[in-house]
C-alpha positions in Angstrom: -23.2 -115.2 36.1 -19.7 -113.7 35.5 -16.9 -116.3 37.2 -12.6 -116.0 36.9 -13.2 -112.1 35.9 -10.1 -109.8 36.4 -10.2 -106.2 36.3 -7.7 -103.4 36.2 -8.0 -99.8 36.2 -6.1 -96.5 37.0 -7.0 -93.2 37.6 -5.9 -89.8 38.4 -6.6 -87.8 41.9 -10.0 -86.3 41.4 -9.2 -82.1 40.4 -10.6 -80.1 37.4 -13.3 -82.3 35.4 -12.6 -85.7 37.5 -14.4 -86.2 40.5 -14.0 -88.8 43.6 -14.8 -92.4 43.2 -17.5 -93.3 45.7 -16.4 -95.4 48.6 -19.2 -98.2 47.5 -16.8 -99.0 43.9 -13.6 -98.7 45.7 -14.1 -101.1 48.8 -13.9 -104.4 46.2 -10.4 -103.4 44.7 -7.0 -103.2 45.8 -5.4 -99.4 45.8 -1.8 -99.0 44.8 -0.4 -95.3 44.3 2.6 -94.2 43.1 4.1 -90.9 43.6 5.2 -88.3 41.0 8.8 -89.1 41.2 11.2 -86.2 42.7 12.4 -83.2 40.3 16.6 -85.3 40.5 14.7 -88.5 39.8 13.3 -86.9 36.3 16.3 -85.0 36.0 18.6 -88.0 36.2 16.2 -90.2 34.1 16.0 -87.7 30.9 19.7 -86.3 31.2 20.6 -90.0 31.1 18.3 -90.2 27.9 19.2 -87.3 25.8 23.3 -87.6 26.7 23.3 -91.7 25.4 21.7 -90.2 22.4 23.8 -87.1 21.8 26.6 -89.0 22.3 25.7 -92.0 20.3 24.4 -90.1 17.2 27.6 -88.2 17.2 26.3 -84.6 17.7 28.4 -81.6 18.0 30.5 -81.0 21.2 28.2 -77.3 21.9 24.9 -79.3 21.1 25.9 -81.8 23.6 26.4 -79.0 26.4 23.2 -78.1 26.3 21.3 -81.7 27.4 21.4 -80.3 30.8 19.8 -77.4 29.8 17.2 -79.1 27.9 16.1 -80.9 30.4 16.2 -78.5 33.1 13.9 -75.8 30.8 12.0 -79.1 29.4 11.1 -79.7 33.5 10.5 -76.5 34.4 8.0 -75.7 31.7 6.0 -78.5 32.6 5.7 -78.1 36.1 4.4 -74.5 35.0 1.7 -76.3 32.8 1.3 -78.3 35.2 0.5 -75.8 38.1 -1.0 -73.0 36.2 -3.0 -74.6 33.6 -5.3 -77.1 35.5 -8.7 -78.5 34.2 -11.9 -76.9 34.6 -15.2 -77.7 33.3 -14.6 -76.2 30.0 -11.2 -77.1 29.7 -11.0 -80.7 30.8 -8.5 -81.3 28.8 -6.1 -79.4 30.6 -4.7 -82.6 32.2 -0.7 -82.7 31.9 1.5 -85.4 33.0 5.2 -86.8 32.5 3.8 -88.4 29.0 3.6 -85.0 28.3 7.3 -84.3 29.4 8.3 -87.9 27.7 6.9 -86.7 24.1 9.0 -83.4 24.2 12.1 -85.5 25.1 10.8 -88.2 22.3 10.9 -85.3 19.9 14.0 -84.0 20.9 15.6 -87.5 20.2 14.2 -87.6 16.7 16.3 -85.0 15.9 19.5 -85.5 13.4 23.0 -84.3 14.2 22.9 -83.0 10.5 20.3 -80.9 11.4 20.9 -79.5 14.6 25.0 -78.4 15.0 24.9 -75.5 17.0 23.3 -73.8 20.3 20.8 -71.7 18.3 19.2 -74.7 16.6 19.2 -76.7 19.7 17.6 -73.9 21.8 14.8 -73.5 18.3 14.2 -77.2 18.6 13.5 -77.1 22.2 11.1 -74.2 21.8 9.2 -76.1 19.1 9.0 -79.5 20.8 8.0 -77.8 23.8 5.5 -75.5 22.0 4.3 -78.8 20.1 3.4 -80.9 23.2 1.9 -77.9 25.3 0.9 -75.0 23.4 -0.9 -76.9 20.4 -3.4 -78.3 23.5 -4.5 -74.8 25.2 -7.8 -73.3 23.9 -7.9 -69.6 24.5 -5.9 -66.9 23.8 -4.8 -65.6 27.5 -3.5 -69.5 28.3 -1.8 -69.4 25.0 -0.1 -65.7 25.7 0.8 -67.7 29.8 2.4 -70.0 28.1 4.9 -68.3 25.5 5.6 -66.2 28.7 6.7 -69.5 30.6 8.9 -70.6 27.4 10.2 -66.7 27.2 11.5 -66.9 30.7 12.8 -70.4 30.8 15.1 -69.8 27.3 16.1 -66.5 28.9 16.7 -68.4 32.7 18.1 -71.2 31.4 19.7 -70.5 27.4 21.7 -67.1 27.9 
């Protein structure tokens, strides 16, 4: 006899390798669901992030021009991920989300004003965060190839 049991769980819309939740198991809980927030919402949250710690860490003046950059390119490369690379069967993991966009920017942060004082390195540490959190997760070759296309277009939209 189980008595003064609570249970919690979350999960993700059904899509790729996850499938629907029968109607039986989902009658004797509560459903909450929050929605992905808006593209200004993320973009106000991380701009916020990486400028306190640009500014705070006393990096370079051109290294602090490009936060809004960074997070623009950092945004659109995972919405690209995030639309083009879904899950299938033999790719389940394919499953990105904004603790996938987080770690990038978590990266980014661990970076050193030593290191990094000019536009170049910035744009080279982007690239490898980016390539870090996304690229090092893909399995074949052709979603490998997608992907340095994505980060070729975005430094070229967005780094000029």
């Amino acid at each position: 006899r189980v008595e003064d049991v609570t249970l919690v769980a979350a999960c993700a819309p059904p899509s790729g390798a996850r499938t629907e939740l029968s109607q039986r198991l989902l009658k004797h809980f509560s459903i909450f669901t929050l929605p992905q927030p808006s593209t200004d919402s993320l973009q106000h949250i991380f701009q916020v992030q990486v400028g306190c710690h640009l500014e705070s860490r006393n990096f370079l003046p051109v290294v602090r021009k490009c936060r809004e950059l960074l997070v623009t390119a950092a945004i659109a490369i995972y919405y690209k991920m995030c639309r083009q690379m879904l899950p299938t069967p033999v790719k389940p993991h394919y499953t990105f989300n904004m603790r996938d966009l987080a770690k990038v920017f978590q990266g980014l942060l661990q970076a050193h004003e030593s290191d990094i004082v000019s536009r170049e390195k910035t744009i080279i540490l982007f690239a490898h965060e980016v390539t870090r959190v996304f690229h090092d997760r893909l399995s074949d070759k052709k979603d490998r190839q997608m992907f340095y296309t994505f980060l070729s277009d975005d430094l070229h939209n967005y780094f000029k």
